[in-house]
N, C-alpha and C positions, 0 to 999 in steps of 0.2 A: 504494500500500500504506500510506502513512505516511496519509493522507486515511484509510482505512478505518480502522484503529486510533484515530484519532483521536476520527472520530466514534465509536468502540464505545466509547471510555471516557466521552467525555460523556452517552452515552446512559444508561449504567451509574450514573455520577455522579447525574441527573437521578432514575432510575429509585429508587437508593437515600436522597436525599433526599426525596423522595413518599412513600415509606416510611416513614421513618424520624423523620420533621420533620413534615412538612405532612399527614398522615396525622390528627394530634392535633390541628388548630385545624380550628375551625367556627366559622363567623359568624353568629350569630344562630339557632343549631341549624339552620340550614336550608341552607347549602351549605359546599362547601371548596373550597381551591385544588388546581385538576391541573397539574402542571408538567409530567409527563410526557406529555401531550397535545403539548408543545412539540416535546420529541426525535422525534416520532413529525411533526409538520411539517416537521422538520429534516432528513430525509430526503435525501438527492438525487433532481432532480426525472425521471432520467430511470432511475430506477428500475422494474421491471414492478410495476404495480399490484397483481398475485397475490401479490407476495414483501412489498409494504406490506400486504397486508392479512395475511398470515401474520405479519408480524413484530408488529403493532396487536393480532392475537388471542392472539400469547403476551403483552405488553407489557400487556395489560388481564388476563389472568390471574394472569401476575406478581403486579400490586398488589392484585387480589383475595383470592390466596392468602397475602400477607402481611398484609395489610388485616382480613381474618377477617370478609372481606363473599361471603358465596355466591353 
């Protein structure tokens, strides 16, 4: 249980820094950094596949929807 909390705060952390930070720098107009690509490797590995790609499709909506990228 402590393992599960744990990871959901880092995820959180991660997810609202991407937001909030790195959302705003671009390199050369032409990309930026995803750290939240990390929390979503971060994963534990013996997770079902279906429940990573459920959790990747909110987690990419999230930052879309705060991002104000459709």
């Amino acid at each position: 249980m402590k393992q599960l909390i744990q990871n959901l705060i880092w995820f959180i952390v991660l997810i609202t820094f991407q937001v909030l930070f790195l959302d705003n720098i671009h390199f050369l107009d032409v990309f930026f950094p995803l750290v939240y690509i990390y929390a979503i490797l971060r994963l534990p590995s013996n997770m079902s596949p279906s429940i990573v790609l459920i959790i990747s499709f909110i987690t990419g909506m999230t930052i879309d929807i705060f991002s104000n990228t459709p």
